[in-house]
Backbone and ligand atoms as CSV (ligand in chain L), in Angstrom:
chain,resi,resn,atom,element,x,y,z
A,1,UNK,N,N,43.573,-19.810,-139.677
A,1,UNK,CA,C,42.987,-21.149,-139.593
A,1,UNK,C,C,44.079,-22.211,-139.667
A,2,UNK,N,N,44.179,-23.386,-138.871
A,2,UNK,CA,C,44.831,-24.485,-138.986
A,2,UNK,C,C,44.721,-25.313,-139.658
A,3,UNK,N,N,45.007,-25.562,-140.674
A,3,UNK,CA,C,43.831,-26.586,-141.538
A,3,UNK,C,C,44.501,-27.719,-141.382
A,4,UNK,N,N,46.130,-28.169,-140.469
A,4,UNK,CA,C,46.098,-29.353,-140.966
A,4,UNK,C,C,45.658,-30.046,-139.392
A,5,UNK,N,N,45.297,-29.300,-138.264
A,5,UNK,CA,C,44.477,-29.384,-137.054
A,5,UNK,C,C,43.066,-30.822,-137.688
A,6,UNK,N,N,42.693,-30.421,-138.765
A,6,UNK,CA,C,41.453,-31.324,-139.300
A,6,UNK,C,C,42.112,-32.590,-139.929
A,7,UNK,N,N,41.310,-33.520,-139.025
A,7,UNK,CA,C,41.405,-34.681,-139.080
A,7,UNK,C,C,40.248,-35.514,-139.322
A,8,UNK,N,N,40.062,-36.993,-140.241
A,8,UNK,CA,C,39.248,-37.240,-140.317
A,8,UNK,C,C,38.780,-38.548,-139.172
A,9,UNK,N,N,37.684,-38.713,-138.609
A,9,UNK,CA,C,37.380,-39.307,-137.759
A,9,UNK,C,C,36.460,-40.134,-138.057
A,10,UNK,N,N,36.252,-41.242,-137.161
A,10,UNK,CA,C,35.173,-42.159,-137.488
A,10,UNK,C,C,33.943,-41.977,-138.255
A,11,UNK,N,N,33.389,-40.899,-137.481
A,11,UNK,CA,C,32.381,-40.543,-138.029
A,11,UNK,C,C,31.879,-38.962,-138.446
A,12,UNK,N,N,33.040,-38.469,-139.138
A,12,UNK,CA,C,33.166,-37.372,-139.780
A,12,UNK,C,C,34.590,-37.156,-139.585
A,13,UNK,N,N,34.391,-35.445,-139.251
A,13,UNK,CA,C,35.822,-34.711,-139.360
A,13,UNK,C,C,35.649,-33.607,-138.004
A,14,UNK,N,N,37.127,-33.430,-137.727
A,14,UNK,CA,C,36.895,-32.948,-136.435
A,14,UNK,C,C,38.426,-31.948,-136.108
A,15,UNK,N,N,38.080,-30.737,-135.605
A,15,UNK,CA,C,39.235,-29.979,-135.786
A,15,UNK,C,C,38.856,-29.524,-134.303
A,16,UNK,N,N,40.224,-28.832,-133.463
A,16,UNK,CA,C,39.955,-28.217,-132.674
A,16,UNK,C,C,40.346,-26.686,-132.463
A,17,UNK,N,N,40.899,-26.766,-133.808
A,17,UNK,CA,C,41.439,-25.136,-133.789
A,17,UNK,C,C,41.523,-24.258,-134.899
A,18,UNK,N,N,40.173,-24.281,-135.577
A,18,UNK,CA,C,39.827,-23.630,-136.671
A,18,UNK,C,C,40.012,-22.221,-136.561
A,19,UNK,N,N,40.367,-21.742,-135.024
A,19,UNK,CA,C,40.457,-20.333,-135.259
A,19,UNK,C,C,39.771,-20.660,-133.507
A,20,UNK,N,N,40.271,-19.368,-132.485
A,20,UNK,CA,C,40.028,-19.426,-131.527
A,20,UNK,C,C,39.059,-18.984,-130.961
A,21,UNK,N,N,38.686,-20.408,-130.044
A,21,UNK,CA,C,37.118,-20.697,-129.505
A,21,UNK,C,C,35.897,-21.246,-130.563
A,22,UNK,N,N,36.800,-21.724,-131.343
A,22,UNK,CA,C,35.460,-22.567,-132.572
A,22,UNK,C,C,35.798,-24.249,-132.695
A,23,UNK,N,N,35.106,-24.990,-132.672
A,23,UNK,CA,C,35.582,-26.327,-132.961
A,23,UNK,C,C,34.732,-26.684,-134.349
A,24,UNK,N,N,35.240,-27.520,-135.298
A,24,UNK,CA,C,34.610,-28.320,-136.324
A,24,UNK,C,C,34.642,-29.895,-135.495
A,25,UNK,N,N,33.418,-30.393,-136.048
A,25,UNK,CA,C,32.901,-31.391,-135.582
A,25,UNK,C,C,31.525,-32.112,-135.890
A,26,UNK,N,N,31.550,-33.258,-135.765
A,26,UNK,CA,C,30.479,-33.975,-136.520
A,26,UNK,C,C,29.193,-33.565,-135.563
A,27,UNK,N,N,27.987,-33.566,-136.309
A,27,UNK,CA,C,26.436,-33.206,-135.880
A,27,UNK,C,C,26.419,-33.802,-134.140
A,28,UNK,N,N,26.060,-33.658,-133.222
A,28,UNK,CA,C,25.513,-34.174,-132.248
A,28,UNK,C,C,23.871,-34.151,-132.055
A,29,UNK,N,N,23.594,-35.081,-131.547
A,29,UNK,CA,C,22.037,-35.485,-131.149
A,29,UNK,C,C,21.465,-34.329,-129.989
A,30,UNK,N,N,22.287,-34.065,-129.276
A,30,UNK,CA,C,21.487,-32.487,-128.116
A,30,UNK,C,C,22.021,-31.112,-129.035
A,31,UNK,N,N,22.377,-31.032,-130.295
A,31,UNK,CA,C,22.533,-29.895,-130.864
A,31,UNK,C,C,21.746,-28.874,-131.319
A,32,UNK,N,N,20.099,-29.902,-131.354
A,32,UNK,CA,C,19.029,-28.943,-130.966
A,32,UNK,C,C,18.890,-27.887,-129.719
A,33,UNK,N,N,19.349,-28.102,-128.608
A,33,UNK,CA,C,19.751,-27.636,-127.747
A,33,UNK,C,C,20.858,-26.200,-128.323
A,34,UNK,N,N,21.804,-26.206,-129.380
A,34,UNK,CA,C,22.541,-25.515,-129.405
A,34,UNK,C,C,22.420,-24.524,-130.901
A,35,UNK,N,N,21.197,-24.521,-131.081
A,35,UNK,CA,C,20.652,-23.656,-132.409
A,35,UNK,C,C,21.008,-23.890,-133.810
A,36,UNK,N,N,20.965,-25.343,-133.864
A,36,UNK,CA,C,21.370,-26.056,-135.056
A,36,UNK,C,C,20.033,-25.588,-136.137
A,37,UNK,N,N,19.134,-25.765,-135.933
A,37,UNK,CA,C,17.985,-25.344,-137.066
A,37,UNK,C,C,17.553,-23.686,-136.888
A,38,UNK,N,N,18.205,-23.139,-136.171
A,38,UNK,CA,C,17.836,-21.846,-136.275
A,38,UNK,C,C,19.379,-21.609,-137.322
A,39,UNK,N,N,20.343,-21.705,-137.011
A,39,UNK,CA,C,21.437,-21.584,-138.031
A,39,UNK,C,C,20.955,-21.849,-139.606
A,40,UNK,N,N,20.062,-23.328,-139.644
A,40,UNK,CA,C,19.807,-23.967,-141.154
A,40,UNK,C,C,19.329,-22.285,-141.667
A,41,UNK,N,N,18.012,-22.226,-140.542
A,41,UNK,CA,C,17.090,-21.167,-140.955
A,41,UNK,C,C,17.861,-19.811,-141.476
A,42,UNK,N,N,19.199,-19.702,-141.670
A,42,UNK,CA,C,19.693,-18.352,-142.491
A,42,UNK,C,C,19.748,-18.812,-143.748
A,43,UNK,N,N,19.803,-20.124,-143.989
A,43,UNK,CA,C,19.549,-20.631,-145.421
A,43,UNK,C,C,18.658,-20.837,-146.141
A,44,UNK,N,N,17.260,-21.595,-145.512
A,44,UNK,CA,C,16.089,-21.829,-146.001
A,44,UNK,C,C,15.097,-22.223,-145.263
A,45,UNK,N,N,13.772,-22.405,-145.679
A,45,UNK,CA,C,12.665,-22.349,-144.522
A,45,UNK,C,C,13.130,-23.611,-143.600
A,46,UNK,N,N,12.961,-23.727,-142.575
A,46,UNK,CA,C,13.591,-25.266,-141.809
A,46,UNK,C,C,11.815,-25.595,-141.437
A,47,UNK,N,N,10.638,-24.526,-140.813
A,47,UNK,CA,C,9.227,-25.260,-140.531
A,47,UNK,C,C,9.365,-25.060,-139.234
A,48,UNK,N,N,8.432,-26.050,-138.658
A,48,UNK,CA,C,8.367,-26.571,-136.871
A,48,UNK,C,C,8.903,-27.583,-136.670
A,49,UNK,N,N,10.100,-27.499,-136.561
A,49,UNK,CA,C,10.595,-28.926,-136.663
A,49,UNK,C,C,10.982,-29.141,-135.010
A,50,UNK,N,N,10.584,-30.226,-134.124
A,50,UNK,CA,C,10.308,-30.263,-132.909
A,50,UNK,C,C,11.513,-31.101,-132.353
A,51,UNK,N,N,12.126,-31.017,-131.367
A,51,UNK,CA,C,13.032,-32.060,-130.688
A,51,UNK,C,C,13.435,-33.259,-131.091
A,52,UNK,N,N,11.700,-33.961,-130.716
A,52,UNK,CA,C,11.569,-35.299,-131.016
A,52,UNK,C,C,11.751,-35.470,-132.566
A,53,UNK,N,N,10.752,-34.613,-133.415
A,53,UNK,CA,C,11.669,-35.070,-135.081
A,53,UNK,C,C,13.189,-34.974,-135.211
A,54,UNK,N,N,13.619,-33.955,-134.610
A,54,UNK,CA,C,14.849,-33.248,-135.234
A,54,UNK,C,C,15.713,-34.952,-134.611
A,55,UNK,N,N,15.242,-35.213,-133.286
A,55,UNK,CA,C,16.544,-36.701,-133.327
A,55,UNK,C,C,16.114,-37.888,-133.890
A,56,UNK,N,N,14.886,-38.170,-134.646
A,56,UNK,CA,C,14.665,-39.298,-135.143
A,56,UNK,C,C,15.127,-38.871,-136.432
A,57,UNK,N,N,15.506,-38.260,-137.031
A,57,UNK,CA,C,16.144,-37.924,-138.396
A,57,UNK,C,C,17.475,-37.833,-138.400
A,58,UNK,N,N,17.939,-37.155,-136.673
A,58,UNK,CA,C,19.515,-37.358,-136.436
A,58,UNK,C,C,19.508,-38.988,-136.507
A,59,UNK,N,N,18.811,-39.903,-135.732
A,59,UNK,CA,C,19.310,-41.306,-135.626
A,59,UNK,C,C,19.044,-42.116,-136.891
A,60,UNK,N,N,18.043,-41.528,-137.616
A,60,UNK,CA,C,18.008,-42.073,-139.097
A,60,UNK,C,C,19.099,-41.867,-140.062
A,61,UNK,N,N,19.559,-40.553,-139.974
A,61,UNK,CA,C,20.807,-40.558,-140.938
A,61,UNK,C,C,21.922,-41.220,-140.237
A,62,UNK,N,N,21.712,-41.485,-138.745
A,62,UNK,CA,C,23.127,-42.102,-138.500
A,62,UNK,C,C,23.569,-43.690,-138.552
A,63,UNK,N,N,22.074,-43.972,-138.470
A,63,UNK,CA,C,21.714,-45.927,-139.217
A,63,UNK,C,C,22.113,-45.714,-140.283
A,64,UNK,N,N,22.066,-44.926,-141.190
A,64,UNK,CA,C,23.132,-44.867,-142.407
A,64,UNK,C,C,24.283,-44.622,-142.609
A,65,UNK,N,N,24.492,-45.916,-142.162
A,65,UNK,CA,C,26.258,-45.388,-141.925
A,65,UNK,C,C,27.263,-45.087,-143.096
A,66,UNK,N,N,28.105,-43.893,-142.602
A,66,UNK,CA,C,29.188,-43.830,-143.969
A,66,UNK,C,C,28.395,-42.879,-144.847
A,67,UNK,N,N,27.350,-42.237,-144.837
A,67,UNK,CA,C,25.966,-41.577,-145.852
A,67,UNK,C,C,26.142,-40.341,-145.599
A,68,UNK,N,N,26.002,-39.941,-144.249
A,68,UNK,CA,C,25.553,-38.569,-144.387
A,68,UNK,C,C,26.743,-37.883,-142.785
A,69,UNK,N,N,27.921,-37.253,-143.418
A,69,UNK,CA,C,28.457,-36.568,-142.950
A,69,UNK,C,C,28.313,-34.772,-142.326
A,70,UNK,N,N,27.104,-34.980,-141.332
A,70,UNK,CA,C,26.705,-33.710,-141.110
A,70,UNK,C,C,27.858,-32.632,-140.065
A,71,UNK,N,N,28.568,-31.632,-140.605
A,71,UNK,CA,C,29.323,-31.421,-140.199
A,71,UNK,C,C,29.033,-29.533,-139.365
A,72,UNK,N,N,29.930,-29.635,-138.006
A,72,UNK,CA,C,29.262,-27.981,-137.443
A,72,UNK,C,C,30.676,-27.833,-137.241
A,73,UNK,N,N,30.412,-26.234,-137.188
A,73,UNK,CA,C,31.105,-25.097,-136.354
A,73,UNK,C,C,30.543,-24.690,-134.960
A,74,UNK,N,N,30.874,-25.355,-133.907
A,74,UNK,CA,C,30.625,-24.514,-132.571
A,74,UNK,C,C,31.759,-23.655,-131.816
A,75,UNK,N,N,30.711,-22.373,-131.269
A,75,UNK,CA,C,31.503,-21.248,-130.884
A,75,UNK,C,C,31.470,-21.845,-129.325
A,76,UNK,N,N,32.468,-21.785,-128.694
A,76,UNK,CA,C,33.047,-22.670,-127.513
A,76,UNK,C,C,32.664,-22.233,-126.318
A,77,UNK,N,N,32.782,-20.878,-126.664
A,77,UNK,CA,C,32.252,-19.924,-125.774
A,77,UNK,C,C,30.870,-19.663,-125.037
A,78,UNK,N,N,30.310,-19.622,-126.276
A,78,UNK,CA,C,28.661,-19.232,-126.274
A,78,UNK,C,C,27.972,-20.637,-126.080
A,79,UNK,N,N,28.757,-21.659,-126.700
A,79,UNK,CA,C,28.304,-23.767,-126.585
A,79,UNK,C,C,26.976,-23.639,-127.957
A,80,UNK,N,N,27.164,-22.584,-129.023
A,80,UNK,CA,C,26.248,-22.539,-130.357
A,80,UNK,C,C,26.779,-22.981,-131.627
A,81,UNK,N,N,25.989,-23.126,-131.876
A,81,UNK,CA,C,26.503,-23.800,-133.578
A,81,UNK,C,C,26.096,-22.318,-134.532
A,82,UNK,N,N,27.192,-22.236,-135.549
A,82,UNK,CA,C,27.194,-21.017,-135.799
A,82,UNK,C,C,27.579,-21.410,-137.519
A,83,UNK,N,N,28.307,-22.627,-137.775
A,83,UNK,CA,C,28.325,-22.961,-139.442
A,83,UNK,C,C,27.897,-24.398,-139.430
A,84,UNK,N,N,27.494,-24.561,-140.725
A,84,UNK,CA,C,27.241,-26.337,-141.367
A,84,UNK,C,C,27.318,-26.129,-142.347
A,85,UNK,N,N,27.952,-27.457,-142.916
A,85,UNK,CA,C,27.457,-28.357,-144.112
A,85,UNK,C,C,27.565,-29.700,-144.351
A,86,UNK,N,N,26.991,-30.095,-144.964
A,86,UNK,CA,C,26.561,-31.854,-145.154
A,86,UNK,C,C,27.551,-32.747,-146.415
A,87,UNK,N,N,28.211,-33.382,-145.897
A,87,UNK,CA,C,28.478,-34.741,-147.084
A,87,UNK,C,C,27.397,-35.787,-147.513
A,88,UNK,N,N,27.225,-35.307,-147.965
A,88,UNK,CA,C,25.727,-36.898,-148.660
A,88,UNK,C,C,26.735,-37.599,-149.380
A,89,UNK,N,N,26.694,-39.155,-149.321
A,89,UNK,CA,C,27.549,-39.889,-150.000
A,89,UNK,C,C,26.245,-40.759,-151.091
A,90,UNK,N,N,26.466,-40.825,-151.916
A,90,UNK,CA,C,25.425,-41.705,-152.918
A,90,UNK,C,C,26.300,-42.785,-153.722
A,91,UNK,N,N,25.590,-43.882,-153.094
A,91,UNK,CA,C,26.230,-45.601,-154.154
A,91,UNK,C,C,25.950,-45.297,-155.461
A,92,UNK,N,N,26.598,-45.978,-156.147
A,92,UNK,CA,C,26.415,-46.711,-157.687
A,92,UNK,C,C,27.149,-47.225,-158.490
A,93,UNK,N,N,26.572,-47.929,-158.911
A,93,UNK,CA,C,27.083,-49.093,-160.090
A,93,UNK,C,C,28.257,-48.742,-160.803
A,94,UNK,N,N,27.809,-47.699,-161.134
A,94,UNK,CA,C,28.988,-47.520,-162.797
A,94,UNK,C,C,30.533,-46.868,-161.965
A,95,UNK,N,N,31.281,-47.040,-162.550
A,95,UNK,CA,C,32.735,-47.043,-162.314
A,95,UNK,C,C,33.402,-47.494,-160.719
A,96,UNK,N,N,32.744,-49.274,-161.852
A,96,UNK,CA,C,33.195,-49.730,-160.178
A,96,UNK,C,C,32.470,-49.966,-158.923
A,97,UNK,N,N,31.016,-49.735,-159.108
A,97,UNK,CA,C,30.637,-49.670,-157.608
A,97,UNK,C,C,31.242,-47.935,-157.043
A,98,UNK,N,N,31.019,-47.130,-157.911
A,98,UNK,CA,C,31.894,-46.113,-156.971
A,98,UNK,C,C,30.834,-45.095,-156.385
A,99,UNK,N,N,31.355,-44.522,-154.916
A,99,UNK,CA,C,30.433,-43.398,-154.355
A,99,UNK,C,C,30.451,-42.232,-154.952
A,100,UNK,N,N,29.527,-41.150,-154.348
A,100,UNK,CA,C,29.452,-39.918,-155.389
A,100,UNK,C,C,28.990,-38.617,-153.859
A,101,UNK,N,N,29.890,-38.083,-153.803
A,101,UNK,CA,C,29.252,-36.635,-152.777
A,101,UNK,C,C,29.046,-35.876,-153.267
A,102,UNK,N,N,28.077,-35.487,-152.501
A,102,UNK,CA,C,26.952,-33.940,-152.550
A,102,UNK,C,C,27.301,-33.167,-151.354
A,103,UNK,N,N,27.480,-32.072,-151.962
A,103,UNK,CA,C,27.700,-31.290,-150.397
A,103,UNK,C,C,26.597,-30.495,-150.453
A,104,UNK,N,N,25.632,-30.222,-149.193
A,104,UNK,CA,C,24.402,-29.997,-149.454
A,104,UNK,C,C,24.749,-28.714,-147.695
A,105,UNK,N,N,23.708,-28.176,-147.939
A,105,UNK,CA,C,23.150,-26.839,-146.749
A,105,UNK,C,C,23.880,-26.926,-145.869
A,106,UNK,N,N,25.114,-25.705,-147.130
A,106,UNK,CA,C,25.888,-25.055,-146.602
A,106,UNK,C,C,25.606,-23.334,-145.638
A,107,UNK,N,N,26.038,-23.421,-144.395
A,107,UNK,CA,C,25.362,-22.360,-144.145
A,107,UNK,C,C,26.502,-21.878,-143.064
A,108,UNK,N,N,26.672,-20.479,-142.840
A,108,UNK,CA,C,27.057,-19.821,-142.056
A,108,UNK,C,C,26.190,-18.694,-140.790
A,109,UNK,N,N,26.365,-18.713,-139.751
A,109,UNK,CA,C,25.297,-17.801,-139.295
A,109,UNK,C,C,25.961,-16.197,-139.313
A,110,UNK,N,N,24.717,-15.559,-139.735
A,110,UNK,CA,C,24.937,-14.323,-140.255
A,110,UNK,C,C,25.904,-13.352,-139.519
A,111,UNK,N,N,25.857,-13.501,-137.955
A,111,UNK,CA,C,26.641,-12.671,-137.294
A,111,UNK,C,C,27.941,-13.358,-136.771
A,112,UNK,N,N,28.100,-14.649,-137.607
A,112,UNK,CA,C,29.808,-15.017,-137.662
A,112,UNK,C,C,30.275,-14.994,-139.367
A,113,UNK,N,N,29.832,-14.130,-140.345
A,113,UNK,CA,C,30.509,-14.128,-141.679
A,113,UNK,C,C,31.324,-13.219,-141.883
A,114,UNK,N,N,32.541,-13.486,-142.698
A,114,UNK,CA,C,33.943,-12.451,-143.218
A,114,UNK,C,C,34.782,-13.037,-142.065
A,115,UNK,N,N,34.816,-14.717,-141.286
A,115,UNK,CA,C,35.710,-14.570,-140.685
A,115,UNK,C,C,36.494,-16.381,-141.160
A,116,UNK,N,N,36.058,-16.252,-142.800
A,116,UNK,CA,C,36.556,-17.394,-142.943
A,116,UNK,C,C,35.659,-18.768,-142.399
A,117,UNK,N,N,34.964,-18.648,-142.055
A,117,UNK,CA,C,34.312,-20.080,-141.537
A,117,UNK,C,C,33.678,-20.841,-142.717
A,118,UNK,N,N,33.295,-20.397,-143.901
A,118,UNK,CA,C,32.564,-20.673,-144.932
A,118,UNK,C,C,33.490,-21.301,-145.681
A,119,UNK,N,N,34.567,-20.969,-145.603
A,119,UNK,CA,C,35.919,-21.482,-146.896
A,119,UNK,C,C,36.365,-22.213,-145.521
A,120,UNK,N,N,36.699,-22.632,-144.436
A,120,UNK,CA,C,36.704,-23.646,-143.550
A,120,UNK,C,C,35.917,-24.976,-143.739
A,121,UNK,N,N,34.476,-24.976,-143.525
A,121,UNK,CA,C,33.826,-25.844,-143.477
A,121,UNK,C,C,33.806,-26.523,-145.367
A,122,UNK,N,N,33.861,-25.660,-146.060
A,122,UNK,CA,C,33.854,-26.249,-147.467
A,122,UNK,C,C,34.975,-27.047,-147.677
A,123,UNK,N,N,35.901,-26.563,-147.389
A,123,UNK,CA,C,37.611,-27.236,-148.030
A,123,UNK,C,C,37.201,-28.321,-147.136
A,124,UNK,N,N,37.051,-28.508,-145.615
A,124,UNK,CA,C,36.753,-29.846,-144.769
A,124,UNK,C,C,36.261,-30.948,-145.778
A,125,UNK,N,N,34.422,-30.319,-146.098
A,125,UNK,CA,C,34.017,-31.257,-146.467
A,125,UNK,C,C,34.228,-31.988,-147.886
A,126,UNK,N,N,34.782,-30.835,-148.498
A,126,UNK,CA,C,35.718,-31.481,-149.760
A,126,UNK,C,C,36.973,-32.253,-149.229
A,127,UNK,N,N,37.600,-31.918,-148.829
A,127,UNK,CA,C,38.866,-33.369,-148.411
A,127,UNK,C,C,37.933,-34.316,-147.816
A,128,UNK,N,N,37.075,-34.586,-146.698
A,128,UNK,CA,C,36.074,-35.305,-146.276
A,128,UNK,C,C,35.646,-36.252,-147.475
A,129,UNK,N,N,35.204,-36.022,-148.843
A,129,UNK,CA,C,34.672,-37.158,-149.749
A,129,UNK,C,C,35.690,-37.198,-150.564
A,130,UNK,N,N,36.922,-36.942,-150.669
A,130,UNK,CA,C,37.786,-37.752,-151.362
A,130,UNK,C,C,38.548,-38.725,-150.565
A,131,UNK,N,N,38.644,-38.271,-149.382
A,131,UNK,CA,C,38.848,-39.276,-148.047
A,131,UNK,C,C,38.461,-40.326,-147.819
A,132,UNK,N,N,37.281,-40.205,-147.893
A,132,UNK,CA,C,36.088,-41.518,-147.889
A,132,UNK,C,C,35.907,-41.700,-149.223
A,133,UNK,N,N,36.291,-41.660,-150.463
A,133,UNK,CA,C,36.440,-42.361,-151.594
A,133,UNK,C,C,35.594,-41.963,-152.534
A,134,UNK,N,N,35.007,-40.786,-152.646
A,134,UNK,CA,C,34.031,-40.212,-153.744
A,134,UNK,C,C,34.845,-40.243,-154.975
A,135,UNK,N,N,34.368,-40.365,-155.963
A,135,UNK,CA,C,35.117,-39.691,-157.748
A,135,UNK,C,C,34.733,-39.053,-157.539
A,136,UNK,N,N,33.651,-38.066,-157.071
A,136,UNK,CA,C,33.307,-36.816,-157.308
A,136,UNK,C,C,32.806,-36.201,-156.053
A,137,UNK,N,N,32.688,-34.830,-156.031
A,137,UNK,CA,C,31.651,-34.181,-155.321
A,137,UNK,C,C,30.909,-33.331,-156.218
A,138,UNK,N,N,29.522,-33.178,-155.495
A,138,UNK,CA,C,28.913,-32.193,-156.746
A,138,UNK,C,C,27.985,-31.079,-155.626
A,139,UNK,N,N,27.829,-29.956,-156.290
A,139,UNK,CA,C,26.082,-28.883,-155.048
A,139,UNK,C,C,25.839,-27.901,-156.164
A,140,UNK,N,N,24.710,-27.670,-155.580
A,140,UNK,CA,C,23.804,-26.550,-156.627
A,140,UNK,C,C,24.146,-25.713,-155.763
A,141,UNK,N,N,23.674,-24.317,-156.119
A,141,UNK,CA,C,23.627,-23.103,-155.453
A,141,UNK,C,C,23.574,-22.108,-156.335
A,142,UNK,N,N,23.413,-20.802,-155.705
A,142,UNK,CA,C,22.346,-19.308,-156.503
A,142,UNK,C,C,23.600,-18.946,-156.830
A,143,UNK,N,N,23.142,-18.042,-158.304
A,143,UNK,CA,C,23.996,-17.269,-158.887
A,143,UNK,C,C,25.253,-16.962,-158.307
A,144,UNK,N,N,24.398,-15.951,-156.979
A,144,UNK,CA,C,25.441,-14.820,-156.024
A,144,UNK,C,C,26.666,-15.754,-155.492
A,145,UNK,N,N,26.584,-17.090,-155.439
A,145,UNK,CA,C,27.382,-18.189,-154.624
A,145,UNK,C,C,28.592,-18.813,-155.713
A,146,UNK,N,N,28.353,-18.431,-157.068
A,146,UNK,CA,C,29.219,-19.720,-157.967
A,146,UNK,C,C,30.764,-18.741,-157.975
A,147,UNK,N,N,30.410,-17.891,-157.491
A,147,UNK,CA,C,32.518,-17.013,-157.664
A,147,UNK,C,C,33.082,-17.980,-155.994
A,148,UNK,N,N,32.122,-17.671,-155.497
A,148,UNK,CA,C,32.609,-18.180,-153.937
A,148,UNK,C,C,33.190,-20.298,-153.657
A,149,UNK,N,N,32.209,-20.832,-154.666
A,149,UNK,CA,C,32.548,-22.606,-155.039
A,149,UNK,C,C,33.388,-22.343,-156.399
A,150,UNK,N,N,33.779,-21.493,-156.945
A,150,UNK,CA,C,34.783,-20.987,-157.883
A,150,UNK,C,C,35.966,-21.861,-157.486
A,151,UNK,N,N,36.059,-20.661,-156.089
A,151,UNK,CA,C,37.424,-20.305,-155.880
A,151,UNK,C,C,37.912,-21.632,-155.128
A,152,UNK,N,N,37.409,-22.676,-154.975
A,152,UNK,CA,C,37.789,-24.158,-154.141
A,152,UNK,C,C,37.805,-25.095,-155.536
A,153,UNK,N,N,37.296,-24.614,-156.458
A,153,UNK,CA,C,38.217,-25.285,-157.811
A,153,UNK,C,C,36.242,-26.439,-158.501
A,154,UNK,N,N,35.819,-25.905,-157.396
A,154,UNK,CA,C,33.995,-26.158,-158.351
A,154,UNK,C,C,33.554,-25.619,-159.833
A,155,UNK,N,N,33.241,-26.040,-160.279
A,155,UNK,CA,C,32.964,-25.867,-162.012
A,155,UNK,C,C,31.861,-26.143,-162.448
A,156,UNK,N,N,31.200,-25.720,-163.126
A,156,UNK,CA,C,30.344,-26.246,-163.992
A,156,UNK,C,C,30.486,-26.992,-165.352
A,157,UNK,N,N,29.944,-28.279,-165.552
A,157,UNK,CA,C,30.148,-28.317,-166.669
A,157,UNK,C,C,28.689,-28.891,-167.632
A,158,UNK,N,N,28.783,-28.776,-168.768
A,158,UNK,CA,C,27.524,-28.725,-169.886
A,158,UNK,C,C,26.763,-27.552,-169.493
A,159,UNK,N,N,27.374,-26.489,-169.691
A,159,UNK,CA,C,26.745,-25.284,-169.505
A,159,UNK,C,C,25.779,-25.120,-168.219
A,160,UNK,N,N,25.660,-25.652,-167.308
A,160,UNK,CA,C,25.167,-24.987,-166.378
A,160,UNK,C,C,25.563,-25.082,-164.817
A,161,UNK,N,N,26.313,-24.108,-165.013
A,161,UNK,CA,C,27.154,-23.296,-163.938
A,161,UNK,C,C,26.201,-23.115,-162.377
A,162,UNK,N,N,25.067,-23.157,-162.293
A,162,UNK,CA,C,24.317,-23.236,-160.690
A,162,UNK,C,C,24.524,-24.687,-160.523
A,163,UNK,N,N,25.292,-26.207,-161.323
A,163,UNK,CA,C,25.500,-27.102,-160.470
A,163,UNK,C,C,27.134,-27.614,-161.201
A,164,UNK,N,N,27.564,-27.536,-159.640
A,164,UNK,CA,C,29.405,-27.604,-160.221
A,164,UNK,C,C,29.681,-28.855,-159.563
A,165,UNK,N,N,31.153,-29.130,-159.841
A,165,UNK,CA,C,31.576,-30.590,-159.498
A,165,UNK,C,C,32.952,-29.946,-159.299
A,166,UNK,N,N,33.283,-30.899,-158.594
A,166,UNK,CA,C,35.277,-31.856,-158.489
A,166,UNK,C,C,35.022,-32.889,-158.696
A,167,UNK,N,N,36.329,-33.326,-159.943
A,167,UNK,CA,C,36.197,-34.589,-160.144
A,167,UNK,C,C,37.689,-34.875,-159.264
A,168,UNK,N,N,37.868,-35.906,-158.805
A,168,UNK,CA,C,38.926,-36.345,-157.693
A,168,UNK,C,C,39.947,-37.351,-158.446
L,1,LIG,C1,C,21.297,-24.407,-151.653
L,1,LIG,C2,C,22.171,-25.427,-150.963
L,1,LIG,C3,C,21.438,-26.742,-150.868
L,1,LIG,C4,C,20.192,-26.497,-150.040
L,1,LIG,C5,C,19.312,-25.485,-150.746
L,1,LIG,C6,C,18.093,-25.149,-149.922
L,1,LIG,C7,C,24.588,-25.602,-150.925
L,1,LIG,C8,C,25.844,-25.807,-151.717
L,1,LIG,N1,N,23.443,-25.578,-151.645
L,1,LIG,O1,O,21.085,-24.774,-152.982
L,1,LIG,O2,O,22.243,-27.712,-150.252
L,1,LIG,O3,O,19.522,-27.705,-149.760
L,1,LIG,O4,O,20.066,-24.286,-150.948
L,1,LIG,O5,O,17.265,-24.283,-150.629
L,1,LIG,O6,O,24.625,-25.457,-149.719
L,1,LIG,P1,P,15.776,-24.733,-150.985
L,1,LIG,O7,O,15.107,-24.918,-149.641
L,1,LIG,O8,O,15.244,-23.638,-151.765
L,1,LIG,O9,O,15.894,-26.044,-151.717
């Protein structure tokens, strides 16, 4: 993997050589087209979620600007989306007016895992909110997952280890 290939861009982060024939790159609006919610779906129920919703929720998070850094892996080859995960940025008051990221549905598709794409898209979206100015990032996740946000330097703290942080 190239990691210093990743760069941050207007409106996300964007690599072109994560490993050959894959690009990282911010969400696109025809990515329904390219099996973006069938990917979610190795993570959790996604529903019927139809065209027309799937881009009024793309153009809603993108009126929020600076908010929601939805980030893919497409295989170049095939023109599919095959990893994600999300920067949620959250305002607030205390220290400063300062922002706060969540990295939220993280997912790999099942018949691209063990090739590194998962520790790709994470380290991204962690440099991604200290980039854009988070004190923190924070995500929940299952048991089987906390050795794996371990090893990128995620922690738990006040005893409960299913929700970890970086403080920046
Ligand atoms: C995991 C995800 C979370 C996602 C949730 C969906 C990460 C780090 N955590 O906790 O972002 O929203 O699973 O599961 O990716 P649910 O549908 O049961 O809430």
């Amino acid at each position: 993997l190239d990691w210093k290939s990743v760069t941050c861009m207007k409106d996300g982060v964007t690599s072109d050589s994560p490993g050959l024939g894959f690009r990282v790159r911010p969400l696109q609006r025809d990515d329904f087209n390219k099996g973006f919610l069938e990917l979610l779906s190795h993570l959790t129920k996604v529903g019927d979620v139809t065209k027309e919703q799937f881009q009024a929720r793309f153009d809603a998070m993108r009126a929020c600007r600076d908010h929601y850094y939805v980030t893919v892996v497409e295989d170049l080859n095939k023109g599919t989306i095959i990893a994600s995960a999300t920067l949620a940025v959250e305002l607030k008051f205390i220290r400063g007016c300062a922002k706060r990221g969540r990295l939220e549905d993280v997912v790999v598709s099942e018949e691209y895992r063990g090739r590194q794409l998962g520790k790709l898209i994470v380290s991204t979206i962690t440099l991604l909110a200290k980039k854009v100015g988070c004190y923190k990032i924070g995500l929940d996740c299952k048991d089987s997952m906390k050795a794996f946000y371990n090893s990128f330097g995620y922690a738990g703290e006040k005893g409960n280890d299913n929700t970890m942080i970086i403080r920046f």
